[in-house]
C-alpha positions in Angstrom: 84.9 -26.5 -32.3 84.5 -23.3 -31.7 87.9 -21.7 -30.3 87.4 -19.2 -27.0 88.7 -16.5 -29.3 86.1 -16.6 -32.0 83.8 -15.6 -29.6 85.5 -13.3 -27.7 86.6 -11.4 -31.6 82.6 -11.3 -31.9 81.4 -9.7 -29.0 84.3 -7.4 -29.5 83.1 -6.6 -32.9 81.4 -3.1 -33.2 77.4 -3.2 -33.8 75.8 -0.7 -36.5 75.5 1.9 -33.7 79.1 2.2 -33.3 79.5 1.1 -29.5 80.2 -2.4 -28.3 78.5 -4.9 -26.7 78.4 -8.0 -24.2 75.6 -9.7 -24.8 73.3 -11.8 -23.1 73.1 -15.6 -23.4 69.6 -16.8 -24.4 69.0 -20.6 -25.4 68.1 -21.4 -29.3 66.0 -24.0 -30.1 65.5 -24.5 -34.0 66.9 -27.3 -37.0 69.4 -26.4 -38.8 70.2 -26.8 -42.8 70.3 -30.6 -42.6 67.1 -30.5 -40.8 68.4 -32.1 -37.5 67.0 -30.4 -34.3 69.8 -28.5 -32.5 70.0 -26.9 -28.9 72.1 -23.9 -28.4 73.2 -21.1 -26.2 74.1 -17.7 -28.1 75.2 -14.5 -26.9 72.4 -11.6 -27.5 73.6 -8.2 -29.0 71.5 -4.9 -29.3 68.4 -7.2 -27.8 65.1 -4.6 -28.0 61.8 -5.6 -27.9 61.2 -6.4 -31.7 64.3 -8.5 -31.4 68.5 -9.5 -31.8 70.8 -10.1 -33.0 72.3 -13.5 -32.1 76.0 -15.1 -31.9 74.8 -18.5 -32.8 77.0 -22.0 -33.7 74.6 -23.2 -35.9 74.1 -22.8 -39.6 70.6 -21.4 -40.0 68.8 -19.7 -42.9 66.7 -16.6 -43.5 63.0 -17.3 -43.2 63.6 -20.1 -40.3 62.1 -20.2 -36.8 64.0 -20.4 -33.9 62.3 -20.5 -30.6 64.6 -18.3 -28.1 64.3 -18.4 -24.0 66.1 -16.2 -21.9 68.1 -18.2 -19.3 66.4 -20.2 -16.7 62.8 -18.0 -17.1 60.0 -19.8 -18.3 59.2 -17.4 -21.1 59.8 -18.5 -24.6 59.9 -16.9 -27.7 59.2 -17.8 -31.3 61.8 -15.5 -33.6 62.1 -15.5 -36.8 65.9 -14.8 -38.6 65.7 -11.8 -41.0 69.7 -12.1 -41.5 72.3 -14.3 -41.2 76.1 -14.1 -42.1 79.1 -16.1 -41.1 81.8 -14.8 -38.7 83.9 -17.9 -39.0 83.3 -21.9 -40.5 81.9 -22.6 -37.1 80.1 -19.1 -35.9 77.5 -17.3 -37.5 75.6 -13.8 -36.7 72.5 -14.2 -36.6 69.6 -11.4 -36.7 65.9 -12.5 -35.5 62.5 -10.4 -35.0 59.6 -11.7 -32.6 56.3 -11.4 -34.6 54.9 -8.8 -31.9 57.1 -6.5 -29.5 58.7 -8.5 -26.8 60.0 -6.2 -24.0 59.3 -8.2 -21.1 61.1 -11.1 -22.8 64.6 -9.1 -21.8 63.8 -8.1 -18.3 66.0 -9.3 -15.8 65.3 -12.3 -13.3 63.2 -11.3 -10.6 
């Protein structure tokens, strides 16, 4: 299980820019190593329209498609992870790019 302070060390954690970041929470849909479909919600650091880079509790591999949605909007995603390291055994930072320039997918609600 993944302990509240994991996360909170993450999103603390300083991006390649130098500055920190919140996040957003977007849901993951992909299969992990095993190949067993998994559903998660990750936090979404330095989002831009060609992509993120995700908080994710899954163990995922370079190369893999995830399909992303952001919150309750109808609007997925597919993504494809470029990167992936782990922050902890149960935490892993995760960076995708959409296969064409996504800015409206990070729009707020209407």
């Amino acid at each position: 299980m993944i302990g509240p302070n994991d996360l909170k060390e993450a999103l603390g954690a300083k991006n390649s820019s130098g500055s920190r970041s919140s996040g957003a929470t977007v849901c993951v849909y992909g299969y992990g190593r095993s190949k067993n479909p998994f559903y998660k919600e990750a936090k979404a650091l330095n989002a831009n329209s060609n992509g993120c880079l995700l908080i994710l509790s899954a163990a995922v591999s370079r190369g893999q498609k995830l399909l992303l949605m952001n919150g309750t909007r109808q609007n997925p995603t597919e993504a494809e992870i470029v990167n992936t390291r782990s922050l902890s055994g149960q935490l892993f930072e995760v960076e995708v790019s959409f296969p064409t320039p996504r800015p409206d997918f990070w729009q707020p609600l209407q």
